[in-house]
C-alpha positions in Angstrom: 26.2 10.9 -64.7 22.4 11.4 -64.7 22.0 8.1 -62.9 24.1 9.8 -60.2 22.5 13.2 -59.8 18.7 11.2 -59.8 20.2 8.6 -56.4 22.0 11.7 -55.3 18.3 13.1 -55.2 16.8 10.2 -53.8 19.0 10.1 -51.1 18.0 13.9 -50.3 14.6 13.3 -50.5 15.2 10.4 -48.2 16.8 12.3 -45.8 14.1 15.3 -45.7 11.8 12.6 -44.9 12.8 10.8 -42.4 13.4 14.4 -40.4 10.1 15.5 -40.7 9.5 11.7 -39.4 11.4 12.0 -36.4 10.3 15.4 -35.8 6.5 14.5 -36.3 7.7 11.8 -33.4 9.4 14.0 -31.1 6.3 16.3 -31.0 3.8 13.5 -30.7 6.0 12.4 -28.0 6.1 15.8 -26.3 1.9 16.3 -26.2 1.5 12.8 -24.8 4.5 13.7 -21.7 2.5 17.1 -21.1 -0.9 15.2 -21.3 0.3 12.7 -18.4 2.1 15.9 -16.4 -1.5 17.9 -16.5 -3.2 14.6 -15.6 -0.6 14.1 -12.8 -0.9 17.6 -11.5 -4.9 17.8 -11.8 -4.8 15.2 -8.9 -5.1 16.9 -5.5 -2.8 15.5 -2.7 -4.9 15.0 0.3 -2.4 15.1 3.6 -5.7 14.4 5.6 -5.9 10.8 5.1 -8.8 9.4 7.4 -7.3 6.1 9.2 -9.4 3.1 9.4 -8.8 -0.5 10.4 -10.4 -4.1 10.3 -10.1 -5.2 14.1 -10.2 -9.3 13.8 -11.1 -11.9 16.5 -7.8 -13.8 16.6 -5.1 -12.6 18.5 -6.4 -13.2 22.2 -8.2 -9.9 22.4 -4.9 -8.3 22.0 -6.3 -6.1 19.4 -8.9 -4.7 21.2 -6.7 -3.4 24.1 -4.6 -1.7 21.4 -7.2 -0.4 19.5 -8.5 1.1 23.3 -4.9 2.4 23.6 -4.9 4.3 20.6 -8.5 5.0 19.6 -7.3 8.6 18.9 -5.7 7.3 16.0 -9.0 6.2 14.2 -11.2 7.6 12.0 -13.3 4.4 11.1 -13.1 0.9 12.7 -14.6 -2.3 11.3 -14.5 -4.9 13.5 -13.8 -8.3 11.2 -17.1 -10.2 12.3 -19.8 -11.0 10.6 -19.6 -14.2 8.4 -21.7 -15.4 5.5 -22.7 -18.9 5.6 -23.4 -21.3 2.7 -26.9 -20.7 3.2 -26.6 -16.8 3.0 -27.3 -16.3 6.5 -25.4 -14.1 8.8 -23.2 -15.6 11.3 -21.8 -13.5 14.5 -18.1 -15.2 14.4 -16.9 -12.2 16.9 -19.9 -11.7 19.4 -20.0 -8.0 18.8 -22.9 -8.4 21.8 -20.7 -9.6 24.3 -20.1 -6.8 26.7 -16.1 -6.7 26.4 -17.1 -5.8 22.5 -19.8 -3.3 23.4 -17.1 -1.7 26.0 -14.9 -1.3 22.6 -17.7 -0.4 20.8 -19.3 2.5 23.5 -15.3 4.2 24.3 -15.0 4.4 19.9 -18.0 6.2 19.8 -17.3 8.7 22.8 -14.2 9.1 20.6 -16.0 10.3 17.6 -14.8 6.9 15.7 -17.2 5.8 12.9 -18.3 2.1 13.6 -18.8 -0.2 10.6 -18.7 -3.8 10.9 -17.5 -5.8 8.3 -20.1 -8.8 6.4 -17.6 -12.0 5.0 -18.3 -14.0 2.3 -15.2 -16.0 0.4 -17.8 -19.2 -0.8 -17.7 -18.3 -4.9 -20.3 -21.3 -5.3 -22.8 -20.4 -2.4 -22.1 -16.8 -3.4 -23.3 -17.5 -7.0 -26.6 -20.0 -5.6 -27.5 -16.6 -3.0 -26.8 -14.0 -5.1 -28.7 -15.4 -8.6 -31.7 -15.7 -6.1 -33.7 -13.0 -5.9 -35.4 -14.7 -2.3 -32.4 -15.5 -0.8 -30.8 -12.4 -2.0 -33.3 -10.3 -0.7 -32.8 -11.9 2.6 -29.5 -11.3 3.3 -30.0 -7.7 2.7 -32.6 -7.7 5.2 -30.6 -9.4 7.8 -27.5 -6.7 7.3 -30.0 -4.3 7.7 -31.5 -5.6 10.9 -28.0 -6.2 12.3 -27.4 -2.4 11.8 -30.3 -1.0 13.0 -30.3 -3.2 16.4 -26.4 -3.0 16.9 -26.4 0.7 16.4 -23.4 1.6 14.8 -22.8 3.5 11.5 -23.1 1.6 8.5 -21.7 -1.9 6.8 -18.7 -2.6 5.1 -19.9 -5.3 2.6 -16.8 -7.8 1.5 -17.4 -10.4 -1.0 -13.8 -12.2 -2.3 -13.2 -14.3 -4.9 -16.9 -13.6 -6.8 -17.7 -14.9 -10.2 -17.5 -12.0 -12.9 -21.0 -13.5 -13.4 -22.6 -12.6 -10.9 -21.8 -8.6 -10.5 -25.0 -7.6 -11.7 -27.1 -9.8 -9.1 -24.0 -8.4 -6.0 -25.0 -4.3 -7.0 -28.8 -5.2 -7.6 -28.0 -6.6 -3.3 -26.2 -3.4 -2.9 -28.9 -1.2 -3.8 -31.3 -2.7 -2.1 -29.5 -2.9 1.4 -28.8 0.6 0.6 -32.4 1.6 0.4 -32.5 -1.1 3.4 -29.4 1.0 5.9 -31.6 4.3 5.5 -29.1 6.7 5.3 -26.5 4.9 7.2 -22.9 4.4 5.7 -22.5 1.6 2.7 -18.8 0.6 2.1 -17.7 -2.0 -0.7 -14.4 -3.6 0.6 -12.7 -4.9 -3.6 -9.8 -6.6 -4.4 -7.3 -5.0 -6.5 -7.1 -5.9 -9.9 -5.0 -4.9 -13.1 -6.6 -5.5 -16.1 -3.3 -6.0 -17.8 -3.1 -9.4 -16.2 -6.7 -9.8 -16.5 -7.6 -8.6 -20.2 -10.7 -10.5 -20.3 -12.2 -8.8 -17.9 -11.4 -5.0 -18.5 -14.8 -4.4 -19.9 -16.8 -5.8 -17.4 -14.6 -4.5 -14.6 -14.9 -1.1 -15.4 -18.6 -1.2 -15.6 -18.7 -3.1 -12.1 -16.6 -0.2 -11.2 -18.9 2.6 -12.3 -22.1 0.6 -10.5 -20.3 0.2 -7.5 -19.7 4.4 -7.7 -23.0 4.7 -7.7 -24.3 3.0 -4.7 -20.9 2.5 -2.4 -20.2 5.5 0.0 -17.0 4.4 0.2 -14.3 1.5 -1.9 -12.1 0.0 0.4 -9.0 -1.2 -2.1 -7.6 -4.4 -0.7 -4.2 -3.9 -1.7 -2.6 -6.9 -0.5 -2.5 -10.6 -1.0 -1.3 -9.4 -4.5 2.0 -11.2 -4.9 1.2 -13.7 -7.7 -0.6 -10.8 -9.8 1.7 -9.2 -11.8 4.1 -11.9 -13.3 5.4 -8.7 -15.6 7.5 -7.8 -12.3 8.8 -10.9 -11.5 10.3 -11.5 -14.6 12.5 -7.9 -14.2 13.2 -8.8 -10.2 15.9 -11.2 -9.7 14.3 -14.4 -7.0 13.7 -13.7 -4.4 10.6 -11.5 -5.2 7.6 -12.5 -3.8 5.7 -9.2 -2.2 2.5 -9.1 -1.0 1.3 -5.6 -2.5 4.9 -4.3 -4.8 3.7 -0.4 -4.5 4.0 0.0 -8.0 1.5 -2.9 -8.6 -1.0 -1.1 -6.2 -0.4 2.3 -7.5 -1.4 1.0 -10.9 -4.6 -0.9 -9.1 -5.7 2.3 -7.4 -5.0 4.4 -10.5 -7.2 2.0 -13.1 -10.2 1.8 -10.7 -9.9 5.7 -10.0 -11.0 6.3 -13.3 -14.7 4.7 -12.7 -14.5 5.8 -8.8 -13.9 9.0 -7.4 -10.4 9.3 -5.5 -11.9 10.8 -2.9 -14.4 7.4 -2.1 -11.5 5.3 -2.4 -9.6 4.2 0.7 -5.8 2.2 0.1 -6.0 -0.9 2.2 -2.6 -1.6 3.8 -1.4 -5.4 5.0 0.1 -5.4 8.5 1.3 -8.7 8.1 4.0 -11.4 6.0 4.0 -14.5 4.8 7.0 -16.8 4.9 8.5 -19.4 1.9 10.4 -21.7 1.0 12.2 -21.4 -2.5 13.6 -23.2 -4.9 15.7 -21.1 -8.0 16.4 -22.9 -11.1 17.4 -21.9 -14.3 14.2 -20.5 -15.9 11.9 -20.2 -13.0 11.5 -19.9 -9.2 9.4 -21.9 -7.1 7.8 -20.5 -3.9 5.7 -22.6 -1.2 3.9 -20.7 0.8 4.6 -22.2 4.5 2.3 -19.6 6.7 1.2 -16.0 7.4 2.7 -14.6 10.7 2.6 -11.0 12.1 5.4 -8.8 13.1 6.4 -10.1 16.4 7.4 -13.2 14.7 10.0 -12.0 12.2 11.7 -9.9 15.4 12.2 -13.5 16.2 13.6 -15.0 13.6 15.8 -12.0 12.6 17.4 -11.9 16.5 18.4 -15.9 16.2 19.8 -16.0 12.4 21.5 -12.3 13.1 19.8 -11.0 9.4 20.0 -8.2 8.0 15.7 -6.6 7.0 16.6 -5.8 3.0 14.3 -3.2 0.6 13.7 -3.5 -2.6 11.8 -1.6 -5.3 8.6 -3.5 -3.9 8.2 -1.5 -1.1 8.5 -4.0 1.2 10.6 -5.4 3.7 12.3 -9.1 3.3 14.9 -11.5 4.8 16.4 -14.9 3.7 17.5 -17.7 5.5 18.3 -21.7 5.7 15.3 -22.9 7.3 14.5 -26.1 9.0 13.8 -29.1 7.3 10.4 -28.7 9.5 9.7 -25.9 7.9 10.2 -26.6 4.6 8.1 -29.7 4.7 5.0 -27.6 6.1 3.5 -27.1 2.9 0.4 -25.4 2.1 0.5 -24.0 -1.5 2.9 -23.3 -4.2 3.4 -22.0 -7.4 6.4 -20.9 -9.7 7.3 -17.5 -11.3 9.3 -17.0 -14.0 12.4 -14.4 -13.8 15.7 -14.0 -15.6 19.3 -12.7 -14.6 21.8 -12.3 -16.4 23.7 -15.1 -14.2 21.4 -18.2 -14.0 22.1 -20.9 -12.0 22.0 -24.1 -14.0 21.4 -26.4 -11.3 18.7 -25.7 -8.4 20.0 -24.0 -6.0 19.2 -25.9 -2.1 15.7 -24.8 -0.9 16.0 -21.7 1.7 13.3 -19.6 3.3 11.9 -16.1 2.3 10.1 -13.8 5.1 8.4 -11.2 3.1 6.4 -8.7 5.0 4.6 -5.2 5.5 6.8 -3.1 8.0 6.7 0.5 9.1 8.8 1.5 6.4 6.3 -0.3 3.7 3.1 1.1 5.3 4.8 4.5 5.3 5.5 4.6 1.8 1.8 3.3 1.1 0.5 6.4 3.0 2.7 8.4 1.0 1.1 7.2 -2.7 -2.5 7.6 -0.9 -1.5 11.5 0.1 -0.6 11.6 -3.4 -2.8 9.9 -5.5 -5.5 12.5 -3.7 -7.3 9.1 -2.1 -9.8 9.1 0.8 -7.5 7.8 3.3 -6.0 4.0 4.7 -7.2 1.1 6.0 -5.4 -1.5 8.2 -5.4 -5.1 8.2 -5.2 -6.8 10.2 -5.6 -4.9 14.1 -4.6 -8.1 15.8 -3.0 -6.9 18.9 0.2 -7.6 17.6 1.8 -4.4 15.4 4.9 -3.0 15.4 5.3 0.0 18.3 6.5 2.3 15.8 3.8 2.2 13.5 1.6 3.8 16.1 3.7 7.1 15.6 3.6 7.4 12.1 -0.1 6.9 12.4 -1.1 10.3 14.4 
């Protein structure tokens, strides 16, 4: 009998317990819900987004009779054409001095549209041989600078892919001094989007590269696109095909990590106007995509009229069709690489290659303006002005 009454108290005791548990829970719960609703609510929605765009040399000139057509539009425009060579000397690819690009240049201003061409550099070795010397360095700044001053316009959007960790501290030591360099003119640092989640490595040096670039960047252009082999978490919960170039939820996350060293209101979302198209191959663990080419929209209008496809949505963001391509296609190769996803219905054989269009729309670009109205961000950027964007986009735009 006593050794009932002392489990029958045990059990009580037990069960007193494990209530205040779950109640200690629930209320822990609770504070960290109302912490993320008053850090969600702090955030000011801006619905006066300033417009910008990277206006590139390919297209025929195309884009710069657009741009013309609607320079009411733009708030910003940084024409895509300065280079960086191996030897860290400025190259004019676009011939900004050619007098259909000072036409361009002479009806933005009369418009009120802030002028800042952008400086290229993609060479991670010649970046790290420049960059670690202070001579050559030193240089460079002072041919931005000169480029600047002679040409003009407003400032220089400075946009260095692919870097070595390694050498952040040599790129803001550059910064600052073309800062000091630009005298008072406009200093914009063009990034690509990272999560540290994929990257955990990096995190502590990223967020201090962050905080330098703060302090000597006007403005931090994200480039929110080219991202679709960066979150690998997503493709395993998205059945194949999935293969976006920015999934929104990827760049909100992006935007959201580096808006805690930057102000929101210096950051501008970088929006893709563009696709790319693959082949795939699904099999029973993993899906295989081959990148075959980039296009822009005119091209997909094509290939959606002669299969008779249907444009598709998913929780990316972004617009995509599929389709049997040509053995032609499939064999123009140019890069692949395989992402892992499951379904609860795996095939156990390959399925036959097909093709993937994957691409930025008006309905994608719209919902990225939406997340930079309300993340409380500076405004957009477009890539790429190529003369070759879809007719409707324009109206969402003004």
């Amino acid at each position: 009998m006593k050794n009932i009454k002392f489990l029958f108290v045990i059990i009580v005791i037990g069960i007193i317990s494990f209530l205040l548990l779950s109640n200690n829970r629930t209320q822990k719960y609770i504070q960290e819900e109302s912490k993320v609703t008053q850090t969600s609510s702090a955030v000011k929605r801006n619905e006066n987004l300033t417009i910008g765009g990277w206006l590139v040399r390919w297209g025929g000139g195309k884009g710069l009779v657009d741009v013309v057509k609607h320079i009411d539009v733009f708030t910003t425009l940084s024409p895509f054409s300065y280079e960086v060579t191996p030897a860290g000397n400025v190259s004019d690819v676009l011939k900004l001095t050619t007098t259909q690009w000072k036409n361009v240049l002479n009806e933005s201003k009369k418009s009120g549209v802030t002028i800042i061409p952008s400086f290229l550099w993609m060479d991670t070795g010649a970046m790290t041989t420049v960059l670690q010397n202070e001579t050559r360095r030193v240089s460079l700044a002072k041919q931005i600078a000169q480029i600047i001053a002679t040409m003009k316009v407003d400032g220089a959007d400075i946009d260095f892919e692919w870097m070595n960790n390694s050498d952040h501290i040599a790129f803001i030591i550059f910064l600052k001094d073309l800062k000091m360099q630009l005298h008072g003119k406009l200093l914009t640092c063009s990034i690509e989007a990272k999560l540290p989640s994929i990257y955990p490595d990096e995190k502590q040096s990223l967020d201090a590269y962050y905080k330098e670039l703060d302090s000597v960047c006007d403005e931090v252009r994200i480039m929110a696109y080219d991202m679709r082999f960066s979150d690998p978490a997503l493709a395993k919960k998205e059945a194949a095909p999935y293969i976006p170039s920015a999934d929104v939820r990827t760049v909100r996350d992006s935007v959201e990590y580096i808006a805690k060293s930057i102000p929101r209101e210096k950051i501008v979302l970088g929006i893709a106007l563009y696709g790319y198209e693959y082949e795939v191959i699904e099999r029973a663990t993993s899906t295989s995509y081959r990148t075959l080419w980039s296009f822009s929209p005119s091209y997909v209008k094509g290939i959606i009229a002669k299969h008779s496809l249907q444009v598709k949505h998913g929780e990316s963001g972004e617009a995509y069709v599929t389709y049997q391509g040509s053995k032609k296609q499939i064999s123009s190769k140019s890069f692949a690489t395989t992402l892992p996803f499951v379904t609860e219905s795996e095939p156990k054989q390959p399925k036959s290659p097909y093709n993937v269009i994957w691409w930025s729309d008006k309905q994608a670009v719209e919902v990225k303006i939406e997340l930079a109205k309300t993340l409380g961000l500076k405004g957009i950027s477009l890539f790429r002005l190529d003369g070759d964007i879809d007719p409707e986009l324009w109206k969402i735009l003004k």
